[in-house]
N, C-alpha and C positions, 0 to 999 in steps of 0.2 A: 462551541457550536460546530455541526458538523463541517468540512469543507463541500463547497460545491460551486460550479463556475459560475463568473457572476453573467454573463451572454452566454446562449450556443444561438448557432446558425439553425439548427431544426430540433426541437423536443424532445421527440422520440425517436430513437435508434430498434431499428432493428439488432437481433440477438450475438449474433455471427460464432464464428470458431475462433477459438486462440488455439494458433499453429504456429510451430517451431520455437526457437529459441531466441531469447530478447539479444538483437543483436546492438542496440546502444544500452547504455543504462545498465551496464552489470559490469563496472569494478567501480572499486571504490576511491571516488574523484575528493571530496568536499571534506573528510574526516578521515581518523584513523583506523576505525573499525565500521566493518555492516555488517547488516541481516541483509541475508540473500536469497532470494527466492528459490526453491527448486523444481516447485512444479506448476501447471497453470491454473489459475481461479482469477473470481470476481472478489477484490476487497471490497468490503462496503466504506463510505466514509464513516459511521460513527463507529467500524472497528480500525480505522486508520487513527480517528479522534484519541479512543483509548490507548491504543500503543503510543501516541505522541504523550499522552499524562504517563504512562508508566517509566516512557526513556526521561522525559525531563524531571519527575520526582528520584530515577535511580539516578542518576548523571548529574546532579542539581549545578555541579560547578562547572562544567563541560557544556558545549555545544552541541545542540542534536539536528539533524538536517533528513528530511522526509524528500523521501527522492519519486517517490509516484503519487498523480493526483487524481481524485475520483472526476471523470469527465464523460463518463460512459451513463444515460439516465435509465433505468430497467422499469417499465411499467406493470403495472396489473391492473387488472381488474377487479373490481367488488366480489364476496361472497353469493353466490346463489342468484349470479345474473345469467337471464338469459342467452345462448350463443345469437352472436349475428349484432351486435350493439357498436360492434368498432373497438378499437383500441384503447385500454385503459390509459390512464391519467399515468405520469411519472411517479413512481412508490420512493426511489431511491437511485442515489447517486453512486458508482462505484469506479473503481480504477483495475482495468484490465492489466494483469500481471502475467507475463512468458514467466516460461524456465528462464533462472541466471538471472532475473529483474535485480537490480538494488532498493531496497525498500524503506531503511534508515541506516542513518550513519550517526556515529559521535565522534567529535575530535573537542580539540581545545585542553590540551595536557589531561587528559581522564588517561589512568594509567589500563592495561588489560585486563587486570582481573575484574576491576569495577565496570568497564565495556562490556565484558561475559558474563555478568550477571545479570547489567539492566535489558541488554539483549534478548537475553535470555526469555525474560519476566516478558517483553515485547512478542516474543517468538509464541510462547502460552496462547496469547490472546488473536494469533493471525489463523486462518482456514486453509494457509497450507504450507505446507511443511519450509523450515527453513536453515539455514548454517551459517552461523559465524564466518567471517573472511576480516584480513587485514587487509591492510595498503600495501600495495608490491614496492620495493624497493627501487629508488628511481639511476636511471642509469647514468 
């Protein structure tokens, strides 16, 4: 089932801009490897749903950790309704993504080649472009 919050404070969000670059949430904290974001979009959750099956069937013995949640609600409206009716109904749920976001990660002994595959296969299925990154070396 999709992800989507269980309370918000108001329904509907207006649309807004995604400006600049994610400045929390882009290295890789929880795992060995991520998918990184590089430029701005709307993920939907049930394309966030599908990447969490793909890493956890490539990864199967590994741990996978989803690092953005869709909290953002996008409404519309009906086909072939007239203007001036107000504000459509919530259509879908999504997660606002900067440049540099971290989107999933895998750790739990999965060695690298097997991380840059199931990645990979994850990367396929996201709407926008993305790059492998490891875990920086800790000092």
């Amino acid at each position: 089932m999709a992800m989507m919050p269980k309370r918000v404070k108001f329904r509907k969000y207006q649309r807004g801009k995604v400006k600049g670059r994610a400045m929390r949430g882009n290295v890789v904290s929880f795992g060995d490897y991520g998918l990184q974001a590089l430029e701005a979009g709307w993920i939907k959750a049930n394309v966030l749903e599908a990447g969490r099956v793909a890493a956890v069937r490539g990864a199967a013995d590994g741990r996978v950790y989803i690092r953005v949640f869709p909290q953002h609600s996008v409404s519309s409206t009906p086909e072939e309704t007239r203007m001036g009716t107000g504000k459509g109904e919530p259509d879908y749920w999504c997660a606002v993504v900067r440049p540099g976001s971290m989107l999933f990660e895998i750790g739990g002994g999965v060695s690298e080649d097997v991380a840059r595959a199931t990645l990979n296969k994850v990367a396929h299925k996201m709407p926008v472009t993305t790059r492998f990154v490891k875990r920086r070396a800790k000092r």
